[in-house]
C-alpha positions as CSV (number, residue, x, y, z in Angstrom):
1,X,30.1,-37.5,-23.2
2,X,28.7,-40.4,-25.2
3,X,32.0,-42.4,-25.0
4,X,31.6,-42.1,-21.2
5,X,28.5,-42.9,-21.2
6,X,28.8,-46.1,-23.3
7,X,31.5,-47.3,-21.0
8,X,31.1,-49.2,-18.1
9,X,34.6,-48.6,-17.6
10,X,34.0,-44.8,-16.9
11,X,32.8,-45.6,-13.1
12,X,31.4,-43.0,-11.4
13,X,32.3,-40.5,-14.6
14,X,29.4,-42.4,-15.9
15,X,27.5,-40.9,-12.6
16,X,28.2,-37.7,-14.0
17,X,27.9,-37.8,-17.4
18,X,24.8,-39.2,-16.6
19,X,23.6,-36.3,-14.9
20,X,24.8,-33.8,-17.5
21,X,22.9,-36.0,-20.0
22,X,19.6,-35.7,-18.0
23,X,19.6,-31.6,-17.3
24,X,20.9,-31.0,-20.8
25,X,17.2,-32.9,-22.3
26,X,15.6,-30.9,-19.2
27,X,17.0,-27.8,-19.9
28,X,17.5,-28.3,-23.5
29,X,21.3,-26.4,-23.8
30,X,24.4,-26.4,-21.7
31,X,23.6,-24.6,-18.3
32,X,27.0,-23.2,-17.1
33,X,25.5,-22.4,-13.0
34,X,24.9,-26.7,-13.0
35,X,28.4,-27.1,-14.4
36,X,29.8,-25.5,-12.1
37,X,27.7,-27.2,-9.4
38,X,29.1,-30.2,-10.9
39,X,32.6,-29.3,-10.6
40,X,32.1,-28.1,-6.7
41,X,30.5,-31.6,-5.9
42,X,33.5,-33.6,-7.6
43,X,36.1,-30.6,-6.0
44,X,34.6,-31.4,-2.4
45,X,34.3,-35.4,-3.1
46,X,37.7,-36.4,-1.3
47,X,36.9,-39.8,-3.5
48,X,36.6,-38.5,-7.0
49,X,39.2,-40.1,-9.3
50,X,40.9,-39.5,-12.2
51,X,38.4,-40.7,-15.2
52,X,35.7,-37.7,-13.2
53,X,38.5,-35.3,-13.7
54,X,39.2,-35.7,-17.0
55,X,35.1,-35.9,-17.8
56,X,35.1,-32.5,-16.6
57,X,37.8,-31.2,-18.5
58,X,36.5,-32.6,-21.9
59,X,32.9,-30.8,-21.1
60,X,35.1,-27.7,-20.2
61,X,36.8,-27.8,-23.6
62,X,33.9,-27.9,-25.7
63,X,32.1,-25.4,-23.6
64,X,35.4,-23.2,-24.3
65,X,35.6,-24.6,-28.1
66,X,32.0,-23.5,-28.6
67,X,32.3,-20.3,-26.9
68,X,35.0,-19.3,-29.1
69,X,33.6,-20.8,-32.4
70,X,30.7,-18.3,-31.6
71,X,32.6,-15.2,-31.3
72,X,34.8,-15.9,-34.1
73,X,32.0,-15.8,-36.3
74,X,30.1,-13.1,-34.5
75,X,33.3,-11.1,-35.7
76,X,33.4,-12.5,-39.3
77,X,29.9,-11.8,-39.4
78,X,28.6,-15.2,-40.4
């Protein structure tokens, strides 16, 4: 997120990132109901382009990476 967000290059990825930037210091931790929201608006958004796409993906991954890095411990028991 902050390499999109540094970026003027990003376009309207930057729109998005920005918006994820501003709930997450609202809310304080990733809020998976305004993800998907997120990824509805872009879906329905006829002009979303590539760079939004893969913006999405790379929040997805981590979400996934962290989500897995917790339950791998939960079963190690650290």
């Amino acid at each position: 997120m902050q390499r999109v967000l540094l970026m003027p290059e990003y376009g309207a990825s930057r729109d998005l990132a920005f918006n994820l930037k501003r709930h997450l210091d609202a809310v304080g931790i990733l809020d998976p109901g305004h993800f998907i929201d997120m990824c509805s608006v872009h879906r329905d958004r006829p002009e979303s382009d590539e760079m939004e796409v893969r913006f999405l993906q790379e929040v997805q991954e981590a979400e996934m990476l962290a989500a897995l890095d917790w339950t791998y411990r939960g079963a190690i028991g650290s």
